[in-house]
DODRENTOR-59779 format. One line per field, with one value per residue (C-alpha): residue number from 1; residue in three letters; x, y, z. Coordinates in pm, 1 decimal, always signed. Each point is the difference from the previous one (the first is absolute). Layout:
N
pos: (NUM, ...)
code: (ALA, ...)
c1: (X, ...)
c2: (Y, ...)
c3: (Z, ...)
END
This chain:
155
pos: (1, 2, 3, 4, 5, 6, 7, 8, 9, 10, 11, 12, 13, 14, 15, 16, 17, 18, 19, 20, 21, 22, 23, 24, 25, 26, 27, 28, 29, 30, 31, 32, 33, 34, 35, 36, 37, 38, 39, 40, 41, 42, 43, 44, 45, 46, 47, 48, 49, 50, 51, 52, 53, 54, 55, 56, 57, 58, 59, 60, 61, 62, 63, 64, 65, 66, 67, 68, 69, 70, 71, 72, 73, 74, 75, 76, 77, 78, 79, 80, 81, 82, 83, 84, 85, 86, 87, 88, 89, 90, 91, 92, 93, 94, 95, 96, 97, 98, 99, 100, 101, 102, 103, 104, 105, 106, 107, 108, 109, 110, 111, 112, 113, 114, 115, 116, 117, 118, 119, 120, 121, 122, 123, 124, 125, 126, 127, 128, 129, 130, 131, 132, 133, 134, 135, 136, 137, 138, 139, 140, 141, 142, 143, 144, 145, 146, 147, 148, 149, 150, 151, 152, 153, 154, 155)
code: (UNK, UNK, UNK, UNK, UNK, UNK, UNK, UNK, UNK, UNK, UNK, UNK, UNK, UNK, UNK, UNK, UNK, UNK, UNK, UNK, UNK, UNK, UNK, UNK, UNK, UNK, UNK, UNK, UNK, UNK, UNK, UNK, UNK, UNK, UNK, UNK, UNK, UNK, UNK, UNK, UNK, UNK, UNK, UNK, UNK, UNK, UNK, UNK, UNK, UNK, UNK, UNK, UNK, UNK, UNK, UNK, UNK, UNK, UNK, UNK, UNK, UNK, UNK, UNK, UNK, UNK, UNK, UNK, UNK, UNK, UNK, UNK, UNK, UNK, UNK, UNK, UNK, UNK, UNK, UNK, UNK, UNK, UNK, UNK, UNK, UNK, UNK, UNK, UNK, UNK, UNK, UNK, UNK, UNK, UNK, UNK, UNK, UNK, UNK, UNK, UNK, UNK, UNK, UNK, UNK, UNK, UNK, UNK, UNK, UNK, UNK, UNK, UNK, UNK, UNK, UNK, UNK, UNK, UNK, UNK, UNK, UNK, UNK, UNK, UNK, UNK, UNK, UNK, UNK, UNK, UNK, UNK, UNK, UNK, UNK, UNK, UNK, UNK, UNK, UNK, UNK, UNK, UNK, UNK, UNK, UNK, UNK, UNK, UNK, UNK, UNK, UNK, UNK, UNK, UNK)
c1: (-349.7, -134.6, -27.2, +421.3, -17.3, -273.4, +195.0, +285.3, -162.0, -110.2, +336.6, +106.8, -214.9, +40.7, +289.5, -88.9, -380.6, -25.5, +251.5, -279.0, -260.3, +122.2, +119.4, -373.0, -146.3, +205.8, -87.8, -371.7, +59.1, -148.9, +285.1, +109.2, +321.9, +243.7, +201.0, +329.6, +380.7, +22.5, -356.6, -1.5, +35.3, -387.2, -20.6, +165.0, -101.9, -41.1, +57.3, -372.9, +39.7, +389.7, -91.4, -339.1, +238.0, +249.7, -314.7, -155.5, +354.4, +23.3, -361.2, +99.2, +395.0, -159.8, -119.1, +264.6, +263.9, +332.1, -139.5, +213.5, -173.8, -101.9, +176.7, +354.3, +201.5, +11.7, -378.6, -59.7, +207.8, -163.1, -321.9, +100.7, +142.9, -304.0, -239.6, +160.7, -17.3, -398.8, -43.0, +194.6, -158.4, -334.9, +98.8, +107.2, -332.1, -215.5, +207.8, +175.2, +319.1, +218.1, +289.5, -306.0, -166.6, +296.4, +57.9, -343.7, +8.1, +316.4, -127.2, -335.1, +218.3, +162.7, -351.4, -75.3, +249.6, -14.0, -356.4, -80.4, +298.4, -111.1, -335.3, +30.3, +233.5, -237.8, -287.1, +171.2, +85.5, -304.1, -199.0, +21.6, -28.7, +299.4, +198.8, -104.0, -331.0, +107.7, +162.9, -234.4, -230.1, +296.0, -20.9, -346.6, +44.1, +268.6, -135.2, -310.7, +214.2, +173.9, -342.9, -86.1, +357.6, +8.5, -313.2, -52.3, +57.4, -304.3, -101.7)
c2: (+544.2, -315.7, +179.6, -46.5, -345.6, -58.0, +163.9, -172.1, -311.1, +68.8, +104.4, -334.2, -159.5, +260.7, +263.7, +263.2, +12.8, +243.9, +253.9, -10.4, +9.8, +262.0, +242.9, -47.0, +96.7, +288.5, +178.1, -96.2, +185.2, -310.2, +38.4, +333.3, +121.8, -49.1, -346.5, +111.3, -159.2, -293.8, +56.0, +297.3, -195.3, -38.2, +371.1, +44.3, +89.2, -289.5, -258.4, -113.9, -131.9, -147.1, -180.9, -116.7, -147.1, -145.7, -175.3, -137.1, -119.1, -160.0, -208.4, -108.4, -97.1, -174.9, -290.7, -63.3, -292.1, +182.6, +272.9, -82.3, -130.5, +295.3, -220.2, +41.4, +283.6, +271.3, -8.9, -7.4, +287.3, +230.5, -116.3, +92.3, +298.3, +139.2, -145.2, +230.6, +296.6, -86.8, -28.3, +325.0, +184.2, -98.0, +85.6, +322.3, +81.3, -69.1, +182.7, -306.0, -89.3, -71.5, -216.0, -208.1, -16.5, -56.7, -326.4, -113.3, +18.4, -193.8, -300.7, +7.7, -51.0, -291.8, -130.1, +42.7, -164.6, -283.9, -62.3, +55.5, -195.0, -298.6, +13.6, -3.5, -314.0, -172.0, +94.9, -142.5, -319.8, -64.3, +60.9, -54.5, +354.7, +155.5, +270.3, +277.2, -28.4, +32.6, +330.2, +128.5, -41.8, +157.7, +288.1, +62.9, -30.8, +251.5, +224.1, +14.1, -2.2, +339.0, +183.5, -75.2, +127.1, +292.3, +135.4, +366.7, +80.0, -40.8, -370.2)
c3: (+1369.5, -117.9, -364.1, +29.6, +73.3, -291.3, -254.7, +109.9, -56.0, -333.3, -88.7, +107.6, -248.2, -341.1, +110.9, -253.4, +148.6, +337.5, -244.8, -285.2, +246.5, +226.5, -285.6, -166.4, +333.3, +84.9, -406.5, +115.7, +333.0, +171.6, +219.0, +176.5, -85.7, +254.9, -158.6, +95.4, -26.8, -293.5, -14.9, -156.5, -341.5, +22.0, -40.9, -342.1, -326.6, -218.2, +316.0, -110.4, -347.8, +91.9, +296.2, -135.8, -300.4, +282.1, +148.0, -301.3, -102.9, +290.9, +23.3, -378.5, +101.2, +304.9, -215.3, -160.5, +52.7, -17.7, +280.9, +299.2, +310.8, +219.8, +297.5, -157.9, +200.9, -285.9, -67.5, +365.2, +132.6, -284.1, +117.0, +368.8, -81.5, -224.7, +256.3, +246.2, -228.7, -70.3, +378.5, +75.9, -291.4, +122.4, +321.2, -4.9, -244.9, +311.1, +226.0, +148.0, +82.0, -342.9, +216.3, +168.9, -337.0, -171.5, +246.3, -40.3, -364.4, +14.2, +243.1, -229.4, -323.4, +179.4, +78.3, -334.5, -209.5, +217.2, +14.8, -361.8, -97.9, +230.7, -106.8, -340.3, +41.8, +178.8, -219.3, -288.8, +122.3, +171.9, -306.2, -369.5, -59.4, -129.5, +173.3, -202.5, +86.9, +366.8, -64.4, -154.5, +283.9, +230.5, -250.4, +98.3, +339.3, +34.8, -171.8, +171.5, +332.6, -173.8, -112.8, +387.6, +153.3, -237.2, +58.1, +148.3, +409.1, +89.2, -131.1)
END
């Protein structure tokens, strides 16, 4: 189950991420295909190139200064509630619970946007090194995190 709390956390940090990452796994058949309930999604025609597009949108809007802090209650209950959905698709992939995944993805989106947001506060002002550079570097780490969590059963 910790693959629900890891893509939880990523969604946290760039929402549109475990969708892109999941749906790319799932046309690989990295991932077997039992993603069930909102999850489903993952499965569709075409969900590759549209969520890749949401994702990349996303890492570009991310740097910009009109994007609304992550921390602000609209952009944080989307993140909880598609943190659940990643942790309850990935869930039910793996034969897991989708309700316990879908919790754990929740809590890990939590994690997530608080953690990223915090550090890259506290990056910036304990540096001279503007923020962008900061999320880029939390653009790299989740999606390494994601390559990792989305992965086939057996890794």
């Amino acid at each position: 189950m910790w693959r629900s709390v890891a893509l939880g956390a990523i969604t946290g940090m760039r929402s549109q991420l475990p969708a892109a990452l999941l749906a790319w796994r799932q046309a690989q058949e990295a991932l077997p295909e039992g993603i069930a309930g909102p999850g489903r999604i993952f499965r569709r025609r075409g969900a590759v190139p549209l969520l890749a597009l949401f994702a990349v949108g996303e890492l570009i809007a991310d740097k910009l200064p009109m994007t609304p802090s992550r921390m602000e209650a609209g952009p944080l209950l989307g993140r909880l509630a598609l943190g659940a959905t990643a942790g309850a698709g990935i869930a039910s992939a793996l034969g897991r619970s989708r309700i316990v995944g879908g919790l754990l993805g929740g809590v890990g989106a939590a994690a997530g946007a608080l953690l990223g947001s915090r550090y890259r506060e506290y990056a910036a002002q304990q540096t001279d090194t503007p923020d962008a550079v900061w999320a880029l570097l939390e653009d790299v780490v989740a999606v390494a995190i994601g390559l990792v969590a989305t992965r086939g059963p057996a890794s």
